[in-house]
N, C-alpha and C positions, 0 to 999 in steps of 0.2 A: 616863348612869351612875346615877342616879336614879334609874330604875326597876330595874335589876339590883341597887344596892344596898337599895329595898324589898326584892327576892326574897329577898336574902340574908337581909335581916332576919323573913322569913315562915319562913324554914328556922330560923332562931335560936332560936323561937318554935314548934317543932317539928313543923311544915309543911314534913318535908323529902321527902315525895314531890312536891312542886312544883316542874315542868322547864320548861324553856323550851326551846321550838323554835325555834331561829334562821333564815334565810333571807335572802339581797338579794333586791330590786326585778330586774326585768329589767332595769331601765338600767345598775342593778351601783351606782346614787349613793345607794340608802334601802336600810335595813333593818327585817326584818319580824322580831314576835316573837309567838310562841302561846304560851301557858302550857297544859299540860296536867300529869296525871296521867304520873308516870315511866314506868308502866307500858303507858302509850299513845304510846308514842316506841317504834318499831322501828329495828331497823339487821338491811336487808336482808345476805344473803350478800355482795352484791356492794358493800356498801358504802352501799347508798342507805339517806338514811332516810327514815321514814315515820309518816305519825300513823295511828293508830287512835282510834276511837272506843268502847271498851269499856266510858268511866264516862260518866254522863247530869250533864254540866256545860253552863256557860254557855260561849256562845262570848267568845274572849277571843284576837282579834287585834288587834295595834298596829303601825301603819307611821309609820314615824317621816317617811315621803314624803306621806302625808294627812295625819295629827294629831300631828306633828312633840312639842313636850311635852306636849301633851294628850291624855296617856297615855290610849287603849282609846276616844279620842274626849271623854273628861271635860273640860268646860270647867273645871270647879271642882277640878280635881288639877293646875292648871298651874306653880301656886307653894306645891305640899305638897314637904314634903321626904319622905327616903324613910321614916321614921318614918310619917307622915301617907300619905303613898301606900302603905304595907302595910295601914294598918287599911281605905282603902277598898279595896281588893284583897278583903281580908276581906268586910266586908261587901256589897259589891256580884256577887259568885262565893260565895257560899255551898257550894252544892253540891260546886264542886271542891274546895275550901280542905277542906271535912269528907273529904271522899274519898283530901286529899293527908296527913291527920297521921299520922306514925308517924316510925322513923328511916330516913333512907336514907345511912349515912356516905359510902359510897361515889360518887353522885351530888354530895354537899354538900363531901365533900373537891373534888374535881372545879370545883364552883362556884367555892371561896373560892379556890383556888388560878386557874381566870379571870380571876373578878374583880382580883384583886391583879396580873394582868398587864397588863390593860385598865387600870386607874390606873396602872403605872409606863408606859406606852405615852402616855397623858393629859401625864402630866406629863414624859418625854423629848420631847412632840414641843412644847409650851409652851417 
């Protein structure tokens, strides 16, 4: 939750062309996340999606089955909160962060309305 709630807080912060591409592991027990540019998230006719590569970022995958809290592999973002894990978001992805600012309400309704499901999900199954 931690790292979705950084995101959330990068979009706050008016980095709200910044998406996340979700995915499981094959085994179906980890999940994976890409951060790109919104506009490099396709949704095929048939439903599939897909990433492009049309803005020149860094790469920025996380599998919570390799580097479980050690968000993107950072040993030193293991006990930042999401506050602390947005600014290094920032700084460490430059490139995307500058490519991701502007408004996108429609992607960050989307988000906030997520996230608040994934917390009341957290805390019904607690």
């Amino acid at each position: 939750m931690r790292l979705l709630n950084a995101i959330h807080e990068l979009h706050r912060q008016g980095f709200q062309n910044l998406a996340c591409f979700f995915s499981k592991s094959p085994s179906g027990f980890h999940w994976r996340l890409t951060l790109k540019h919104f506009d490099d998230i396709y949704i095929e006719p048939s439903g599939d999606i897909k990433m492009l590569n049309r803005y020149d970022a860094e790469q920025t995958s996380h599998s919570s089955g390799q580097n479980g809290n050690d968000y993107f592999g950072w040993d030193d973002a293991k006990n930042s909160n999401a506050y602390q894990l947005s600014e290094l978001i920032k700084r460490r992805f430059p490139r995307l962060l500058s490519s991701c600012k502007g408004d996108n309400f429609q992607y960050t309704g989307w988000f906030v309305y997520m996230l608040g499901q994934a917390e009341q999900e957290m805390t019904w199954s607690t």
